[in-house]
C-alpha positions in Angstrom: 30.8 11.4 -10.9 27.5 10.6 -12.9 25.7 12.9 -14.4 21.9 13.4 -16.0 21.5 16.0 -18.7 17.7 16.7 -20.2 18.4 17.8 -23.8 16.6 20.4 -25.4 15.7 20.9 -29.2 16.9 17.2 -30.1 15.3 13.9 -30.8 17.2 12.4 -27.8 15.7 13.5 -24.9 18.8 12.6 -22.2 22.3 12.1 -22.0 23.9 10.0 -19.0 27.4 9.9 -18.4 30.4 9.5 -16.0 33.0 12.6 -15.6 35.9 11.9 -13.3 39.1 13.9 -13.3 37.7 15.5 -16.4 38.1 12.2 -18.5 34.6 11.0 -20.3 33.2 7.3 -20.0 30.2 5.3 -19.9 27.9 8.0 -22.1 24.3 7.2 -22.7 21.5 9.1 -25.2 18.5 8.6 -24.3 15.9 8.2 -27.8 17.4 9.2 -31.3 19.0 7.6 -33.6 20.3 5.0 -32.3 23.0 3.4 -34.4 24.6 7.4 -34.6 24.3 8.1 -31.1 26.1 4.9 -30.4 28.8 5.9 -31.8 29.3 9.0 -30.9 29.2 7.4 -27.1 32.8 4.7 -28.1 34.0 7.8 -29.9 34.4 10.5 -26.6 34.8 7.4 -24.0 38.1 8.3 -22.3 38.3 11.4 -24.4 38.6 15.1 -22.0 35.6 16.7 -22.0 37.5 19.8 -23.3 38.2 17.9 -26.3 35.3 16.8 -26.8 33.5 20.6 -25.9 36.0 22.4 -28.7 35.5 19.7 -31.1 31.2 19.0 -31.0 30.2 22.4 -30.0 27.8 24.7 -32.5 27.1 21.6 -34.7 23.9 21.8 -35.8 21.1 18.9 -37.3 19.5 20.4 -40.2 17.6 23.2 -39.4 17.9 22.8 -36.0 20.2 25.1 -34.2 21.5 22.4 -31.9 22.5 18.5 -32.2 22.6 15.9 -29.9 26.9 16.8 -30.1 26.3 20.1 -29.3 23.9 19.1 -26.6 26.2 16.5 -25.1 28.8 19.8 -25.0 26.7 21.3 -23.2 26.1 19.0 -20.4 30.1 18.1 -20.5 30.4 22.1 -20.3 27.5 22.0 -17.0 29.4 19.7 -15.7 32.5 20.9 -15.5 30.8 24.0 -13.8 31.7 26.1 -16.5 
């Protein structure tokens, strides 16, 4: 299933991806930085989202208290339902 996710407290500004049977493909930031956002997306294709949840989650940018990986766990998470 596709989801949309509207980030909050990060340069990107969306993330897009597929979740089926709880396996990641076909993720998408919308804005940031680029080149690091890319690949974060070929690093969790076909990942679980679990994985991906215990391994991104709480990692901050700077003095930010989120990231764009802790924001992508966070949509993973909403879209699992958890």
């Amino acid at each position: 299933m596709h989801h949309v996710y509207a980030t909050r407290g990060t340069c990107a500004k969306a993330i897009e991806f597929d979740l089926n049977d709880g396996i990641i493909s076909n993720v998408q930031f919308r804005g940031g930085c680029h080149g690091n956002l890319q690949g974060i997306s070929k690093l969790v294709e076909g990942m679980k989202a679990e994985d991906v949840i215990a391994r991104c989650s709480g990692i901050r940018c700077g003095i930010k208290s989120t990231s764009c990986p802790d924001q992508l766990t966070k949509a993973l998470a909403e879209a699992l339902g958890k």
